[in-house]
PyMOL Python script that loads the backbone (N, CA, C, O; Angstrom):
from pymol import cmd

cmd.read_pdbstr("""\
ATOM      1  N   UNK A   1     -37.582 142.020 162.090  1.00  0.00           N
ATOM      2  CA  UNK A   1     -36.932 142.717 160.977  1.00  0.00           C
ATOM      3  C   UNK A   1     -36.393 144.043 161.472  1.00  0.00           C
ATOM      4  O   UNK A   1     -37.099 144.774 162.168  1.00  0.00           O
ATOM      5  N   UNK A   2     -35.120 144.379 161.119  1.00  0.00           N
ATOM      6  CA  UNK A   2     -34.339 145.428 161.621  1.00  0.00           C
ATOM      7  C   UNK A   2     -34.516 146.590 160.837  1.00  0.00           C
ATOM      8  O   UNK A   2     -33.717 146.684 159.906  1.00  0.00           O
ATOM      9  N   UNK A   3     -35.680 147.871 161.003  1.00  0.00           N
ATOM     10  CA  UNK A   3     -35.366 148.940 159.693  1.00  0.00           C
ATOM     11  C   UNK A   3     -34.457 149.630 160.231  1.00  0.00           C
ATOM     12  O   UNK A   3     -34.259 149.826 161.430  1.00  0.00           O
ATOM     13  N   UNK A   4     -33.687 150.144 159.006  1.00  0.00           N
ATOM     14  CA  UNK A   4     -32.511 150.381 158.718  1.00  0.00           C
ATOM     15  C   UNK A   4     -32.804 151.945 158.531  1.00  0.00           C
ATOM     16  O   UNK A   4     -33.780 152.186 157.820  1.00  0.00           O
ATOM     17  N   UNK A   5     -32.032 153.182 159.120  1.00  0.00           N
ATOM     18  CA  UNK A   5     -32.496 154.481 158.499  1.00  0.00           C
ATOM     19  C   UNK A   5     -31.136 154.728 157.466  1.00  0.00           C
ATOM     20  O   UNK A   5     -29.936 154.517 157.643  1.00  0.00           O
ATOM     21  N   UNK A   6     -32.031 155.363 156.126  1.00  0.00           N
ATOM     22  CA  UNK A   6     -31.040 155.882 155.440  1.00  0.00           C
ATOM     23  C   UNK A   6     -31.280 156.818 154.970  1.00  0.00           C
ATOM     24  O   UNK A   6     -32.282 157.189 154.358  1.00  0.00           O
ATOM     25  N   UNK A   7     -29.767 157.609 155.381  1.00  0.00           N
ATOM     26  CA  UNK A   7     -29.021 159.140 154.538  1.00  0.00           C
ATOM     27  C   UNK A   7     -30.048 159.064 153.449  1.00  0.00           C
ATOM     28  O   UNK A   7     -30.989 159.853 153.363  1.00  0.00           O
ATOM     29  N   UNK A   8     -29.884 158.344 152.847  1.00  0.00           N
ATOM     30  CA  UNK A   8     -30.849 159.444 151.295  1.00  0.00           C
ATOM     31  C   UNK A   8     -31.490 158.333 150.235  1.00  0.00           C
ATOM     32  O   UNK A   8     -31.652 157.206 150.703  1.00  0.00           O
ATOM     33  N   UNK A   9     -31.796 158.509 149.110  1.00  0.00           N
ATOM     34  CA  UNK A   9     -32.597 157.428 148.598  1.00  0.00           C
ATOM     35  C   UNK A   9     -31.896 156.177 148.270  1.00  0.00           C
ATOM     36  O   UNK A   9     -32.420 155.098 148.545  1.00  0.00           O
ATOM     37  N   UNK A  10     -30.385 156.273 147.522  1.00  0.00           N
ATOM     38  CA  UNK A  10     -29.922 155.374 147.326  1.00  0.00           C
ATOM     39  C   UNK A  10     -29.658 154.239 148.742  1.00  0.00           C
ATOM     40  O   UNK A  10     -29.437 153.039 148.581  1.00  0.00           O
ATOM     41  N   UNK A  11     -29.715 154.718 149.703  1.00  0.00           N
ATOM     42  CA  UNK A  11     -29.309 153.856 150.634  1.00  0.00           C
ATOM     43  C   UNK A  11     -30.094 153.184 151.138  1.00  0.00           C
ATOM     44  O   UNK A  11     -29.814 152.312 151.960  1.00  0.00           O
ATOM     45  N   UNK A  12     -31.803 153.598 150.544  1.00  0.00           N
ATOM     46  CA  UNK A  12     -32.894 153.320 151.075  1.00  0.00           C
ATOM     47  C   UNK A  12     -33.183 152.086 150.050  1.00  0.00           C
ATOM     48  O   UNK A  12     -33.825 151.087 150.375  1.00  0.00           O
ATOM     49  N   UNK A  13     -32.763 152.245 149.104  1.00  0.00           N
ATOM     50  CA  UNK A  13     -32.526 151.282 147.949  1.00  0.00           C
ATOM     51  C   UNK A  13     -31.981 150.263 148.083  1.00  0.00           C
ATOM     52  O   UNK A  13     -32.374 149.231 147.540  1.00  0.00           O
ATOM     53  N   UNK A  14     -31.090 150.328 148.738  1.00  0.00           N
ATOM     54  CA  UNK A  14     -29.991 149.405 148.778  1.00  0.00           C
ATOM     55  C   UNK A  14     -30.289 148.545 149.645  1.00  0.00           C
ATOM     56  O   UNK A  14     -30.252 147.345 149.377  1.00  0.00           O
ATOM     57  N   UNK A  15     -30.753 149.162 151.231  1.00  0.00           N
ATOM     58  CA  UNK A  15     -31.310 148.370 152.029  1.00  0.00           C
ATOM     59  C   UNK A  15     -32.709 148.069 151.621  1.00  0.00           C
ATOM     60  O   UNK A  15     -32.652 146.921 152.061  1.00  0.00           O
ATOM     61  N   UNK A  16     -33.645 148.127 151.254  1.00  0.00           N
ATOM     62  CA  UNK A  16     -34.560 147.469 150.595  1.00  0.00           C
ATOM     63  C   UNK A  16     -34.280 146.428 149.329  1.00  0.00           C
ATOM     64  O   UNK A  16     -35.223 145.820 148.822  1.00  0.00           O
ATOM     65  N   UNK A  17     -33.027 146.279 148.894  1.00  0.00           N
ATOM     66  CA  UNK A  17     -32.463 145.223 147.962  1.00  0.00           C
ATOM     67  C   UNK A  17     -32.164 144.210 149.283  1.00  0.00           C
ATOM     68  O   UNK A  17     -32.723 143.125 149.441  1.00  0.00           O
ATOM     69  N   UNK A  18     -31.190 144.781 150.174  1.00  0.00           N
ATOM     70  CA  UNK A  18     -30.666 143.383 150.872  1.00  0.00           C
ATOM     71  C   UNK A  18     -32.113 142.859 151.723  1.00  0.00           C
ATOM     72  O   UNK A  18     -32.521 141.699 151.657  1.00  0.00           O
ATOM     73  N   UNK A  19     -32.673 143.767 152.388  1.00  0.00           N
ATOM     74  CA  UNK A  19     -33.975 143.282 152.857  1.00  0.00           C
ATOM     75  C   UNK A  19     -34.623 141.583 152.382  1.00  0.00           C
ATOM     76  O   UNK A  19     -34.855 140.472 152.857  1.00  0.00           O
ATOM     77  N   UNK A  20     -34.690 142.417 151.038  1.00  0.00           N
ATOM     78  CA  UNK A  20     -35.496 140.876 150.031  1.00  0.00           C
ATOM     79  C   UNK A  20     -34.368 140.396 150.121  1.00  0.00           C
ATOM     80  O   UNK A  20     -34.209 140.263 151.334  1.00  0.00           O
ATOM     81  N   UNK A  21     -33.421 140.025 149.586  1.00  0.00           N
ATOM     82  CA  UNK A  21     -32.765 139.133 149.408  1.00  0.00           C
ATOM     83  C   UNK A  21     -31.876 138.142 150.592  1.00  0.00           C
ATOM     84  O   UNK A  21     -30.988 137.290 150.612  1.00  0.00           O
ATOM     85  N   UNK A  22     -32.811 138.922 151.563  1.00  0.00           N
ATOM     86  CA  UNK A  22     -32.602 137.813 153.022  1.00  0.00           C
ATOM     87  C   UNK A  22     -33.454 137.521 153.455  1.00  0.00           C
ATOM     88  O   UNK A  22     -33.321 137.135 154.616  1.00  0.00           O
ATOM     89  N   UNK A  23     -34.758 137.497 152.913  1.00  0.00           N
ATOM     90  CA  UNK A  23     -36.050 136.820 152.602  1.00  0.00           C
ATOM     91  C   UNK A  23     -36.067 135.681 151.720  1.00  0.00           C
ATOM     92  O   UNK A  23     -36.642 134.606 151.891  1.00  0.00           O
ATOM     93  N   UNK A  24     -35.316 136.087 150.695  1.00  0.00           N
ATOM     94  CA  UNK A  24     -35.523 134.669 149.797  1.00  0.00           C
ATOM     95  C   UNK A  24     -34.461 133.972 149.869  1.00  0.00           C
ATOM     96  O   UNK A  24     -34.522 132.882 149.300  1.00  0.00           O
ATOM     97  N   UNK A  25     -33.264 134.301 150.507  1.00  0.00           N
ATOM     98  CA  UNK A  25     -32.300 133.514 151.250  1.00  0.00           C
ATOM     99  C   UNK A  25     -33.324 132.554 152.050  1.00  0.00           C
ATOM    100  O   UNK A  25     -33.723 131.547 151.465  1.00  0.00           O
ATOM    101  N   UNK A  26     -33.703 132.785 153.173  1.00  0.00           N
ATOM    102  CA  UNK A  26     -34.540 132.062 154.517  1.00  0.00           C
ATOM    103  C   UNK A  26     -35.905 131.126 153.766  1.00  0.00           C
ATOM    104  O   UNK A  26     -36.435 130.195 154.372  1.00  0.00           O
ATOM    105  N   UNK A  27     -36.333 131.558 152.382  1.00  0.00           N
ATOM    106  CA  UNK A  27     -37.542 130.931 151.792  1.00  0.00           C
ATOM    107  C   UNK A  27     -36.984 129.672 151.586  1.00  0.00           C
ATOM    108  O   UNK A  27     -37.511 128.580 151.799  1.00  0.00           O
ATOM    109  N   UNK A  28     -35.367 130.024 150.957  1.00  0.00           N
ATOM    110  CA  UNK A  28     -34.945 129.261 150.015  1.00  0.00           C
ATOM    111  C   UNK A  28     -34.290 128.095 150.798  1.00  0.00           C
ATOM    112  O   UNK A  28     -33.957 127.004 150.335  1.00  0.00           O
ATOM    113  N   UNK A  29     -34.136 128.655 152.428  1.00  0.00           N
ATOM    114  CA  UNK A  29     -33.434 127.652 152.937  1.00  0.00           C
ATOM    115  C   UNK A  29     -34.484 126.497 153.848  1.00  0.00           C
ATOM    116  O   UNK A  29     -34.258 125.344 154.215  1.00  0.00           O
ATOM    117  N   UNK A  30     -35.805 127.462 154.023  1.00  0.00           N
ATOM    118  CA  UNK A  30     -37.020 126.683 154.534  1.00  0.00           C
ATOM    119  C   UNK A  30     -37.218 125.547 153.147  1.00  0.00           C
ATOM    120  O   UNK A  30     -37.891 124.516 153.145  1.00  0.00           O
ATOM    121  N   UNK A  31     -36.787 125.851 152.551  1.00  0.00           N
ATOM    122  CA  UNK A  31     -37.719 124.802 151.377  1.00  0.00           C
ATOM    123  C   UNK A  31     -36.558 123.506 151.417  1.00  0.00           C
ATOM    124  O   UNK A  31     -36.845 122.332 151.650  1.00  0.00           O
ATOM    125  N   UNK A  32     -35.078 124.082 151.105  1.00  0.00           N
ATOM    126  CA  UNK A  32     -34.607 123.292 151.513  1.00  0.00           C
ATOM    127  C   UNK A  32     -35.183 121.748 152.585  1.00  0.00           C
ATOM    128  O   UNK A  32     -35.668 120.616 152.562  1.00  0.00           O
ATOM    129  N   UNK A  33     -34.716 122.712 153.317  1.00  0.00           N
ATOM    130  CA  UNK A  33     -35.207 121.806 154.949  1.00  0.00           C
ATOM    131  C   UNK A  33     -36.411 120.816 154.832  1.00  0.00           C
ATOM    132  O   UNK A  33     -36.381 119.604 155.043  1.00  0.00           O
ATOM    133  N   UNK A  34     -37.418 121.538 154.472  1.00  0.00           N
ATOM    134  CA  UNK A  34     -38.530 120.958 153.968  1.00  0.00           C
ATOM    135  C   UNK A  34     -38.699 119.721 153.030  1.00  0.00           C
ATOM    136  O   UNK A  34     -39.404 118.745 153.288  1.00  0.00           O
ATOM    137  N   UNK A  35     -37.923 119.909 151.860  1.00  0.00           N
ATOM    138  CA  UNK A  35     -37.375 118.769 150.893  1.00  0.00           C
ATOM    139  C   UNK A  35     -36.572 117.430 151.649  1.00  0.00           C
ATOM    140  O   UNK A  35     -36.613 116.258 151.276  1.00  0.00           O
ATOM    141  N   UNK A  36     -35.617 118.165 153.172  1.00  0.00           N
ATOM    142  CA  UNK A  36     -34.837 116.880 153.639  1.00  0.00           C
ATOM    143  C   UNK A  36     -35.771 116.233 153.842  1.00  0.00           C
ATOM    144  O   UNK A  36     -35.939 115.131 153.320  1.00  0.00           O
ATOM    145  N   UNK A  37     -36.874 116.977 154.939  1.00  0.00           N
ATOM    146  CA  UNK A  37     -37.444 116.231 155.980  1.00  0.00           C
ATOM    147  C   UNK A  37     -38.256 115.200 155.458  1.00  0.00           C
ATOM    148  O   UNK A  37     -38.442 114.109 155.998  1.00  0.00           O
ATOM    149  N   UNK A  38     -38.823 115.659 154.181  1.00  0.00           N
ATOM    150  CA  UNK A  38     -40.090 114.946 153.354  1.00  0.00           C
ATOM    151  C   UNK A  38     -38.939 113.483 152.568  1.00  0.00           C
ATOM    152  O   UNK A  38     -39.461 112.400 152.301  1.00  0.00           O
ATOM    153  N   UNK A  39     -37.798 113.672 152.373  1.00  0.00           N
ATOM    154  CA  UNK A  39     -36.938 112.607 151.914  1.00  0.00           C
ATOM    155  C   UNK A  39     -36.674 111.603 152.653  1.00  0.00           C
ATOM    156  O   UNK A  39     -36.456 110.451 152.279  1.00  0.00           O
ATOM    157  N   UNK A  40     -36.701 112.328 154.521  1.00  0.00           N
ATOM    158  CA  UNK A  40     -36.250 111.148 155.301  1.00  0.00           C
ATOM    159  C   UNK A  40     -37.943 110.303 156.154  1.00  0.00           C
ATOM    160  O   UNK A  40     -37.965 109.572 157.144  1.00  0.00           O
ATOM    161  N   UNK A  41     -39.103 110.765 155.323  1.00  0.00           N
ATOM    162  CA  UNK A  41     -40.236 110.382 155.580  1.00  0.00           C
ATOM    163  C   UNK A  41     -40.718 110.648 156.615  1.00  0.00           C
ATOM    164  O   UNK A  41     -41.480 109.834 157.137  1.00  0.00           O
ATOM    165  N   UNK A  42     -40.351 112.182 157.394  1.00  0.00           N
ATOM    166  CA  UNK A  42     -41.324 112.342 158.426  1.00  0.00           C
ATOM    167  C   UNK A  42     -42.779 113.684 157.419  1.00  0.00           C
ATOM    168  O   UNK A  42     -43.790 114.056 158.015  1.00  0.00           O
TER     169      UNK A  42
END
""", "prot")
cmd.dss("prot")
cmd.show_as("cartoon", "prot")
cmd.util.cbc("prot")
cmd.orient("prot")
């Protein structure tokens, strides 16, 4: 994980918004994956 320094609070904000939301991007795409694999019966 890359921390990010920021100028001032809002930016600290902001990157702590995208943070999560490229967490639950990667959750969302593990589960995915997870759903193929269990479909094609391994």
């Amino acid at each position: 994980v890359k921390f990010m320094k920021a100028r001032n609070e809002k930016e600290a904000a902001e990157a702590e918004l995208q943070t999560s939301k490229m967490q639950v991007d990667a959750a969302n795409e593990a589960e995915r994956t997870k759903q193929q694999l269990g479909e094609e019966g391994f």
